[in-house]
N, C-alpha and C positions, 0 to 999 in steps of 0.2 A: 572332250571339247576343251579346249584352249582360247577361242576368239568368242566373246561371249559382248550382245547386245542388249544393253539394258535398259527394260523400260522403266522410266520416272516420271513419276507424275507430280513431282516437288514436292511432295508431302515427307517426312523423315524414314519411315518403313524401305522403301525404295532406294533411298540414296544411301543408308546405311546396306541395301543389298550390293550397292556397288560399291563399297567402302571395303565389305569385306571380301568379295569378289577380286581386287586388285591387292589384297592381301594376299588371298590366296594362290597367286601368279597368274592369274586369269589376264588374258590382253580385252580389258573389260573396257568399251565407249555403253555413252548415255543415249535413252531417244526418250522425246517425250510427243506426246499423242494429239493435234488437234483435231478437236471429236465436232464441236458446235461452236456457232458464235451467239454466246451469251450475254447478257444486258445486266453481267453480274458480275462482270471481272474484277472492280473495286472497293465491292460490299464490302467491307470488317467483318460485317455482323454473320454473313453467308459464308459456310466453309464446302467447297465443291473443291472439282479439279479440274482440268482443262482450261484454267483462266490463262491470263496474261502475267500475271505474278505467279503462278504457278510455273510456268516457261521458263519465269527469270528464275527462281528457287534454284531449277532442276537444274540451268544453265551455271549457275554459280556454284552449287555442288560438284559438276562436274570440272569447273576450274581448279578449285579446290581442289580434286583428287588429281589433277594434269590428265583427265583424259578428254575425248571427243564428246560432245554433244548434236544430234541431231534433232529435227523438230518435222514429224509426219505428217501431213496433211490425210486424214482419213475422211474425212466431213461427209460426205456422198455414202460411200457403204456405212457411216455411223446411224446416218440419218435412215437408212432403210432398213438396215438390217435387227437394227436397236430402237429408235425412237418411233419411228412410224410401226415397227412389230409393238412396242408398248400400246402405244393407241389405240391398236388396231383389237389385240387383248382385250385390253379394257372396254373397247366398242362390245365387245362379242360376250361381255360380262364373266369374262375372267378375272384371274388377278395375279400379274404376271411379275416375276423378277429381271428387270434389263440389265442386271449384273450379269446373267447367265449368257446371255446372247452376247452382250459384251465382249467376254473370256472368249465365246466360241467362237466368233465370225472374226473378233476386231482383234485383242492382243495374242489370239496363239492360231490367229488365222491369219491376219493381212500383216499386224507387226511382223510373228514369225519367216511369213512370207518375203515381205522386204528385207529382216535381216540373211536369209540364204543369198538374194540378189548383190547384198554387200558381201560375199564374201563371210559373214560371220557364220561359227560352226552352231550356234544356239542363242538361246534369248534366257534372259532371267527377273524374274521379278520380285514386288516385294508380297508376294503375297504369303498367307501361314500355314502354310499345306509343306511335304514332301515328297520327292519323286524317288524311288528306287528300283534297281531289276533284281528279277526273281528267277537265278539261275533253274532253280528245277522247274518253272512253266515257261519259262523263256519269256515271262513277258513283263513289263513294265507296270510299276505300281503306283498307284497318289494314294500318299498317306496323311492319314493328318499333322497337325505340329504338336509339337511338344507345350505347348501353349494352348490348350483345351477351349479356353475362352474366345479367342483370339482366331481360333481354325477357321478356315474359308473356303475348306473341298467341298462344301455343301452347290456352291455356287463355281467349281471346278470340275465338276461330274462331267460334260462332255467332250474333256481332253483324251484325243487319239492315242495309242500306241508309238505316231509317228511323232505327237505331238513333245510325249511325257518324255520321250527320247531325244529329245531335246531340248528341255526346262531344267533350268534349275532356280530351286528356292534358298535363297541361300540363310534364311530367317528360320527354317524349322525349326532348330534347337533353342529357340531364342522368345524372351518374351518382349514386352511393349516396354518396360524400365529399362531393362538391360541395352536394348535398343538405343531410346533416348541418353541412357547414359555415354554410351560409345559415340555417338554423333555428339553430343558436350562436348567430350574430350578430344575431338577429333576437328572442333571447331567450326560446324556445320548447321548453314544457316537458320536451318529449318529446326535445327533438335526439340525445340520444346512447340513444332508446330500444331496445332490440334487439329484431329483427325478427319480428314472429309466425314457429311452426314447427308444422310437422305440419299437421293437418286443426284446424280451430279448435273442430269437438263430441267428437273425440277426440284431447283435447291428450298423453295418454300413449304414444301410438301404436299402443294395443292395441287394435286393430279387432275380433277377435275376441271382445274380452266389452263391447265398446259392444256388436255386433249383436245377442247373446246376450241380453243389460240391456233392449236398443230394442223387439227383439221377440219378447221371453220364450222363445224356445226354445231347446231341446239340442240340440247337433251331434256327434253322437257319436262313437267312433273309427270308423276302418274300415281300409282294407286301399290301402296302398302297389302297386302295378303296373308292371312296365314297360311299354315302350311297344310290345312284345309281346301284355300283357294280363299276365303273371307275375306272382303275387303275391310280391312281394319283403319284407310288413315290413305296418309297422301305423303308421297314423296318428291323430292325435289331434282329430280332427274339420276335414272339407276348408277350412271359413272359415280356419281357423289359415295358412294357406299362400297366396303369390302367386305367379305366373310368374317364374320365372327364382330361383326361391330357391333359397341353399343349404347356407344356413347353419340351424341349428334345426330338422332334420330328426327327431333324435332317434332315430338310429340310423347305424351307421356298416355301410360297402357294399364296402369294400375300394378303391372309388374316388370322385372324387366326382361325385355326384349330382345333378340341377338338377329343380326342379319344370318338368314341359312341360305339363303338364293337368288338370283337374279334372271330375270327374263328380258333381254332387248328387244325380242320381238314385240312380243305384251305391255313390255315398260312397266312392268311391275319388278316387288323387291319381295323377297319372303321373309315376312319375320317370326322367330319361332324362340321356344326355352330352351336355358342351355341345355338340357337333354339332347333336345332335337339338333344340335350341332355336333353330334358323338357320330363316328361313322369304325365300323368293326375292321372293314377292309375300304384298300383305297387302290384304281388302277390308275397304269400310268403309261403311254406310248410314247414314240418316240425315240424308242429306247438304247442308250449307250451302252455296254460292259466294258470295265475295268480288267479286274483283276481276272476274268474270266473269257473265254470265246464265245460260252453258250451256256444258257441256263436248262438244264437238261430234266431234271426233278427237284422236287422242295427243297429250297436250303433255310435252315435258322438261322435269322442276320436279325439286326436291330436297323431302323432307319426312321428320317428326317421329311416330314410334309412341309415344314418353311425352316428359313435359315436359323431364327433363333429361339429353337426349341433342342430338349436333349433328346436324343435318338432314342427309339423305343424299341422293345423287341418283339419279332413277327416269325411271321413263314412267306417266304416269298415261293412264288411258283408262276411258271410262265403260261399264259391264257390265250394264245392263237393268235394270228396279225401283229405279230410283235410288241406284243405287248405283255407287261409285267402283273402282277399284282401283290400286295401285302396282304396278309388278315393278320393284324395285333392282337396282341395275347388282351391288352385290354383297348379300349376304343380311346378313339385320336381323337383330339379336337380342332372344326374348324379347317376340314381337309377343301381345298379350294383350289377348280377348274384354273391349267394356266400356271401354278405354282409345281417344283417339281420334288419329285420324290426320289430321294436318294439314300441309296444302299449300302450299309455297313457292315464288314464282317470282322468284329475287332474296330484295329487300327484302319484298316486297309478299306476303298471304297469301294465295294463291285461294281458299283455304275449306279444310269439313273435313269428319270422319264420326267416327262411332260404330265399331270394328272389333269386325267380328262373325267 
């Protein structure tokens, strides 16, 4: 790959992807992504991406480097495939990551897609993952980065074969100083810019009155439970609440309490001790593989029920309708419908699922 299109979201990670991209004789142009329109483009205080200063960022980085910038319009499949799949989770008392769908459908779906239409041979981003092939399986691998902290294959698990084959990361080897440094000295506007946080259409972190706002309904109170069925208490509508919370209950139990479950039907919440948030084994559909075509018999891999925890070690083996499952050597905490579970062997990602 030679013509390589990059996406920047004007944050510094990315336009240092393109920095050293046109070092590397790459014929590298910029794109940057509009996802939503936001009533947050001027905050200070709010750091997302997709704003209107974020556009100019990316645009100026790429004058900076003398190459091309363009500016996407995706707002339509953002909104379906990303925001409205959030809500829709959350309605159904999941608890869903819209990073994931993100990656899938929007930068190594429809970017990727547009940049073949231009003419470009691939796409590159700033994310902290790896791509390599694996001449004796012939196939394509995402590895993580050399930057343990900083890794994001967690939330890269459902990149294709076609996809990986044409990604590049050009940040693997590289950490978040190193980075910063090189945009300093390269005089690039963004170097010391701090890092998007939270969900980028819900920069407050209050999930419950984006879904509320997104798609006009009331979630009313209802009734707290143990893991009995006991009605213990009253809660303020089930969106308000995630797995393993337990802080912001809103009511005090003599000990404490952790959310273990939700019912939308019922409109109750289950609250239980941390015990009762241990789960031995955890399934998952939907299922991508990586590094492999087919899951045939048990394999020993370690993996990831949310993004920032450390991978644990299991037996993974395949459970009929495609679908996967873990059993941990010791019990996870906190496994939650909607989040997904992803497979490590090593370095390298086998793949992953949706945990139902």
């Amino acid at each position: 790959m030679k013509k390589i299109l990059v996406g920047m979201s004007g944050g510094v990670d990315s336009s240092v992807a393109a920095l050293l991209l046109k070092r590397q004789g790459y014929e590298a142009d910029g794109c940057t992504l509009k996802l939503f329109d936001g009533e947050i483009d001027e905050d200070e205080d709010v750091r997302t991406c997709c704003s209107v200063s974020d556009i100019m960022d990316a645009k100026s980085v790429c004058r900076k480097l003398g190459i091309e910038h363009y500016v996407f319009n995706f707002k339509d499949l953002f909104r379906q495939r990303v925001m409205d799949a959030f809500a829709q989770s959350y309605i159904d008392g999941e608890t869903p990551n819209p990073c994931i769908n993100c990656n899938r459908y929007i930068k190594f779906g429809a970017m990727l897609n547009r940049a073949a239409e231009l003419g470009y041979d691939g796409i590159a981003t700033g994310h902290y993952a790896d791509v390599r092939y694996n001449e004796e399986s012939g196939r394509w691998l995402l590895m993580r980065s050399a930057d343990r902290r900083k890794d994001q294959t967690y939330v890269l698990y459902n990149m294709t074969q076609s996809q990986l084959s044409r990604t590049l990361f050009p940040l693997c080897n590289m950490d978040k100083q190193e980075i910063r440094r090189l945009a300093e000295e390269n005089g690039l506007i963004n170097a010391r810019k701090p890092d998007s946080q939270d969900i980028c259409f819900v920069p407050d972190g209050d999930y419950a009155s984006f879904i509320a706002t997104h798609t006009g309904r009331d979630f009313p109170c209802g009734n707290y439970i143990d893991t009995k069925g006991n009605i213990i208490g009253t809660h303020r509508g089930y969106i308000h609440y995630t797995i393993g919370q337990r802080k912001g209950l809103g009511a005090a139990f003599g000990e404490p309490m952790f959310v273990c479950g939700k019912n939308p039907t019922e409109n109750t919440v289950t609250l239980g001790k941390g015990e009762e948030l241990m789960s031995e084994a955890v399934i998952a559909d939907d299922v991508n593989l990586i590094s492999i075509p087919e899951i045939k018999t048990e394999m020993r891999i370690t993996a990831k029920i949310r993004y920032n925890m450390t991978d644990a070690p299991g037996t993974l083996t395949p459970c009929g309708d495609s679908r996967i499952q873990v059993k941990f050597d010791s019990p996870v905490r906190a496994a939650a419908r909607g989040q997904a579970l992803v497979i490590y062997d090593g370095d390298k990602v086998v793949g992953g699922g949706r945990i139902v």
